[in-house]
C-alpha positions as CSV (number, residue, x, y, z in Angstrom):
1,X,182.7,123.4,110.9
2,X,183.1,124.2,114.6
3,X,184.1,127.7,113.9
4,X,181.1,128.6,111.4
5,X,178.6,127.2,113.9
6,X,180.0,129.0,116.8
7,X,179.5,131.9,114.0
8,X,175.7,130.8,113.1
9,X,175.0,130.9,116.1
10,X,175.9,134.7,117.2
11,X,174.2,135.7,114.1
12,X,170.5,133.7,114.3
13,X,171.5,131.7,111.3
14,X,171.3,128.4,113.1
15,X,168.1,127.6,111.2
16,X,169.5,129.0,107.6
17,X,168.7,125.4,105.6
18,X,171.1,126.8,103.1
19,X,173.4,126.8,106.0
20,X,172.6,123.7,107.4
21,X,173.2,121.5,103.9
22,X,175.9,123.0,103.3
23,X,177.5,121.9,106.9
24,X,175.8,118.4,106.4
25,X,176.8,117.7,103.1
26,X,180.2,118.8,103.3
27,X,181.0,116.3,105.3
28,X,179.0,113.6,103.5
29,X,181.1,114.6,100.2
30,X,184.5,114.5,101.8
31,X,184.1,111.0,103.4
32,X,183.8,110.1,99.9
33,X,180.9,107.5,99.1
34,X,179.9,106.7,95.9
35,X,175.9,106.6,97.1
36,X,174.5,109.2,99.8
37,X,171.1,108.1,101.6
38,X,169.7,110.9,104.1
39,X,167.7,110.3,106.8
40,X,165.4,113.9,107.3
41,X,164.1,113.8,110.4
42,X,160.5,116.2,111.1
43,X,158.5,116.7,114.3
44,X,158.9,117.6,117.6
45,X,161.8,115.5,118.3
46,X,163.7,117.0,114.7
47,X,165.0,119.9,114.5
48,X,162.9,120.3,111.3
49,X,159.5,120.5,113.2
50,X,157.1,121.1,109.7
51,X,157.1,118.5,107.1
52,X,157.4,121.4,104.2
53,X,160.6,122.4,106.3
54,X,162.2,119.2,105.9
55,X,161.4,118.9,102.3
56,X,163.0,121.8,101.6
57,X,166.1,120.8,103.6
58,X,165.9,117.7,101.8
59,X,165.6,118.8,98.4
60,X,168.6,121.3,99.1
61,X,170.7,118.4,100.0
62,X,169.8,115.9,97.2
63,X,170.5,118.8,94.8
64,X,174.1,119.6,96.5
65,X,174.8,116.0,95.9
66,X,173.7,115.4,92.5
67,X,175.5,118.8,91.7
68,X,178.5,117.0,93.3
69,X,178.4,113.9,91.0
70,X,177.6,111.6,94.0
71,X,173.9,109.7,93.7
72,X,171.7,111.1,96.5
73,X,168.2,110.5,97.7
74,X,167.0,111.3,100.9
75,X,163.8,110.0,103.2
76,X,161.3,112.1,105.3
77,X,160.8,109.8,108.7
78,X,158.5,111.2,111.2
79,X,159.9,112.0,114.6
80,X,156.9,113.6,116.4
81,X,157.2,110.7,118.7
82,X,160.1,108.8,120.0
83,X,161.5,106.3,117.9
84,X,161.9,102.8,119.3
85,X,161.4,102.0,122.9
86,X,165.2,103.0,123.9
87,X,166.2,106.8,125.1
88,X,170.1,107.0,126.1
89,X,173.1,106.2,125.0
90,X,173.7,102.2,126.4
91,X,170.0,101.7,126.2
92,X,169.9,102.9,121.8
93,X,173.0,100.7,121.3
94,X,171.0,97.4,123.5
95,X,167.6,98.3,121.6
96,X,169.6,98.9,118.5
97,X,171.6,95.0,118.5
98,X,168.3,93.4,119.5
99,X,167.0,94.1,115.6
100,X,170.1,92.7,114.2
101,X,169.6,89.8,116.5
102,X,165.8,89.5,114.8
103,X,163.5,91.5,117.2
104,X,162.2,92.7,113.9
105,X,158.7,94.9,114.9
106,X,158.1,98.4,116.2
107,X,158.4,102.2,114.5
108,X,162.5,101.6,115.0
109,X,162.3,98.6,112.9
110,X,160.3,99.8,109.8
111,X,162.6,102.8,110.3
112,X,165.7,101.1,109.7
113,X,164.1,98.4,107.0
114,X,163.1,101.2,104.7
115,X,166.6,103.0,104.8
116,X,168.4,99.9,104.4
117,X,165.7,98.7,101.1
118,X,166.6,102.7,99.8
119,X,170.4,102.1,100.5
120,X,170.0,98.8,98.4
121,X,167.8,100.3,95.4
122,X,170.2,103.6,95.3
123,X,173.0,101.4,95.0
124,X,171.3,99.2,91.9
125,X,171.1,96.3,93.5
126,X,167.5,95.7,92.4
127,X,163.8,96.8,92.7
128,X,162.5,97.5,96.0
129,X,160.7,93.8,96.5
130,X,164.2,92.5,96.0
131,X,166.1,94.9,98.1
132,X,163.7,94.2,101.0
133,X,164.2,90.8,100.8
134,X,167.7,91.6,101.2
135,X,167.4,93.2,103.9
136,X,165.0,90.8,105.7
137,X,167.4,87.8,104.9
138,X,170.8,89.6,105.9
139,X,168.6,90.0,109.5
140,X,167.6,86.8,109.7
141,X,171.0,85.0,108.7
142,X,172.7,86.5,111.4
143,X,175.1,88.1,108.7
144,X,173.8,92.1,109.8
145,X,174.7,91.4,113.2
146,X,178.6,90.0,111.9
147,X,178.9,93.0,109.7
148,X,178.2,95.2,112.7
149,X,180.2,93.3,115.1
150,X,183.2,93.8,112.6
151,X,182.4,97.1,112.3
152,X,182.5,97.4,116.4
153,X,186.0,95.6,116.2
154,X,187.9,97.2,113.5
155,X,187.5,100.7,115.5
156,X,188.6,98.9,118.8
157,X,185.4,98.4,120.4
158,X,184.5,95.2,122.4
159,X,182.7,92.6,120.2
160,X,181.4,91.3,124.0
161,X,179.2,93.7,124.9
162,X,177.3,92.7,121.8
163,X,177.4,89.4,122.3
164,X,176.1,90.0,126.0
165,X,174.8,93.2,126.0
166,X,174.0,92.4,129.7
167,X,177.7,93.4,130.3
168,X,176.5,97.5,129.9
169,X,177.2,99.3,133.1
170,X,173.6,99.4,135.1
171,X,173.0,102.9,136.5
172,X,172.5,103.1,140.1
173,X,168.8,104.5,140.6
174,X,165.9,103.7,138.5
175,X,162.0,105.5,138.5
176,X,159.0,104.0,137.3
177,X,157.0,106.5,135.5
178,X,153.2,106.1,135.6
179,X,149.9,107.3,134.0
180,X,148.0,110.3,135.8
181,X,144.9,108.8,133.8
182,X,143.1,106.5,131.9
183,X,142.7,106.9,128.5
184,X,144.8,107.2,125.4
185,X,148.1,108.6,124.8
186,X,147.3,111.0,122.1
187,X,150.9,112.8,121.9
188,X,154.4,112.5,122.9
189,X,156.6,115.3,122.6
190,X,160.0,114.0,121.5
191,X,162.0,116.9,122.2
192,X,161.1,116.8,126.1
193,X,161.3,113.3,126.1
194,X,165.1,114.0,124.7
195,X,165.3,116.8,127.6
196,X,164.6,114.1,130.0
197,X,167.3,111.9,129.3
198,X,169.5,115.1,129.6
199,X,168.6,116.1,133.0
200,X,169.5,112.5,133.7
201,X,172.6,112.7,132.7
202,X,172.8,111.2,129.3
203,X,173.6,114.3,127.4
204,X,175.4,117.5,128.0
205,X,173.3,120.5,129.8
206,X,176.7,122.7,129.5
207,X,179.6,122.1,127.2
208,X,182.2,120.6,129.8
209,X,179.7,118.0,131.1
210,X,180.6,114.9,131.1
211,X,178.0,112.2,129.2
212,X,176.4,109.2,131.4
213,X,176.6,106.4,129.2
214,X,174.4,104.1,131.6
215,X,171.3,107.4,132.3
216,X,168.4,106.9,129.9
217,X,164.8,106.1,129.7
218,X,163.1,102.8,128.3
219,X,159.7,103.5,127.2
220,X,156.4,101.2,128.0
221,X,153.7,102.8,126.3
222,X,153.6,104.8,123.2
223,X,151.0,107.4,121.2
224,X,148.1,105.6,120.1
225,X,148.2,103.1,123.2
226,X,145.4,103.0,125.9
227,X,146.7,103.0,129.6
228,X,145.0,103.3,132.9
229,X,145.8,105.0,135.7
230,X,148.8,103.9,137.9
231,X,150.0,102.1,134.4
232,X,154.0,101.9,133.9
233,X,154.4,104.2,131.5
234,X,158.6,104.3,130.9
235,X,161.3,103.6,133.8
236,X,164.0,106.5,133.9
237,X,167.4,105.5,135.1
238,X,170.2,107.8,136.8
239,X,173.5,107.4,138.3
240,X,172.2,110.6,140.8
241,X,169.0,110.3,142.6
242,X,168.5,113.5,142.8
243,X,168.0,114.0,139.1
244,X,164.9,111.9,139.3
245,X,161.9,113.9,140.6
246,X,162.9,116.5,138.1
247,X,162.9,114.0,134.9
248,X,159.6,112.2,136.2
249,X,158.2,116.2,136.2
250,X,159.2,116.8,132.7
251,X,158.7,113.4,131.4
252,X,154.9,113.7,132.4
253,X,155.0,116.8,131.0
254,X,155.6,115.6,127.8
255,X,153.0,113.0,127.5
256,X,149.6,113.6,126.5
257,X,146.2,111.4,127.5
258,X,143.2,112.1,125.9
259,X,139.8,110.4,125.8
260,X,140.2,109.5,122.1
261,X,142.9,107.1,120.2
262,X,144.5,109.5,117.8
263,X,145.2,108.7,114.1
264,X,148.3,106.1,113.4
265,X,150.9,108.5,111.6
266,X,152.9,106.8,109.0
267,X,157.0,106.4,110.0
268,X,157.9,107.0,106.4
269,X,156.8,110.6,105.0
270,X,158.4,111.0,102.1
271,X,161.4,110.2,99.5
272,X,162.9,112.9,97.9
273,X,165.7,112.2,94.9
């Protein structure tokens, strides 16, 4: 897969969606579940930016499953905005346990309800009032958060740093990010936001780079919320100082105020099977 995306992409077919399913699904065939559930990002922070685009992807994937004899449905989620509150590596993992310890509310959380409820109905386990309630019980009862920590220990992870995810290595400089204005915050671009963490250090600017697990953002106020000026708007962290003048720059950059509150955009755009 390495070799034909080294090849994609020294013939600008990077963005061939025939291309793309057939690299995703491949490996969703071979690992050999009996149900596939895609989640089709579209927005700024997807690489599908147009929700036609994503449909299409979708539908190309559903249809390569199906063809394959595997049940397949995928959902359209919308990632013109950040998901959750958490940007990084450490920081998605913390954000990510808090739901299965009950911190059920947010964009993350409907995310990650809907998915699991499709999971459930795509199985047969039952219609989707009962599959939700499922879902809400198995967070609740504490039995999510087991399944995961097995998960976690079974591939030799450390079940403590769920336990206590205050055991995550702290990076060593932090920078509070604040409004320019008053007024609403009618757009955030994901993608930039994504850049951000990078020139922090928590993903790769060149191949050989090595990935700061502990570099990250944690956001404080999202599109459609009102802030005034001097208002925290998210706290960058870096293990090099000198990364963060740069990320505050492009973080800014990527966040739009306006004198109106923008229309609430539905998380869940579409189910294609």
């Amino acid at each position: 897969d390495k070799k034909l995306y080294a090849l994609r992409d020294v013939t600008a077919t990077v963005d061939s969606i025939p291309l793309i399913a057939s690299s995703i699904m491949s490996k969703k065939l071979a690992d050999g579940s009996d149900c596939i559930l895609l989640d089709v990002k579209t927005g700024s922070g997807s690489f599908m930016k147009t929700l036609d685009d994503s449909r299409l992807l979708a539908r190309t994937m559903v249809d390569i499953g199906r063809g394959a004899g595997v049940r397949t449905a995928a959902l359209i989620t919308n990632m013109d905005s950040p998901l959750g509150s958490a940007v990084g590596n450490s920081q998605e993992v913390i954000e990510s346990v808090e739901i299965l310890k009950g911190k059920t509310s947010g964009d993350l959380w409907t995310v990650c309800r809907e998915l699991s409820c499709r999971m459930l109905m795509l199985a047969g386990i039952g219609d989707r009032d009962e599959c939700g309630r499922l879902v809400d019980e198995a967070v609740k009862s504490g039995e999510a958060l087991k399944r995961f920590e097995m998960m976690v220990k079974l591939q030799g992870g450390d079940v403590s740093y769920i336990e206590d995810t205050s055991k995550f290595r702290k990076a060593s400089f932090s920078r509070e990010v604040y409004a320019p204005a008053d007024g609403y915050i009618t757009h955030m671009d994901s993608e930039k936001i994504g850049l951000t963490a990078v020139l922090l250090g928590a993903g790769r600017e060149k191949k050989d780079d090595d990935i700061n697990h502990a570099a990250g953002i944690i956001i404080a106020a999202k599109t459609g919320d009102y802030v005034k000026h001097g208002e925290l708007l998210a706290t960058l962290f870096a293990d090099d100082e000198s990364r963060l003048d740069g990320a505050e720059s492009r973080y800014l950059s990527a966040v739009s105020i306006g004198d109106k509150k923008p229309a609430e955009q539905p998380m869940i755009l579409d189910y294609i099977d």
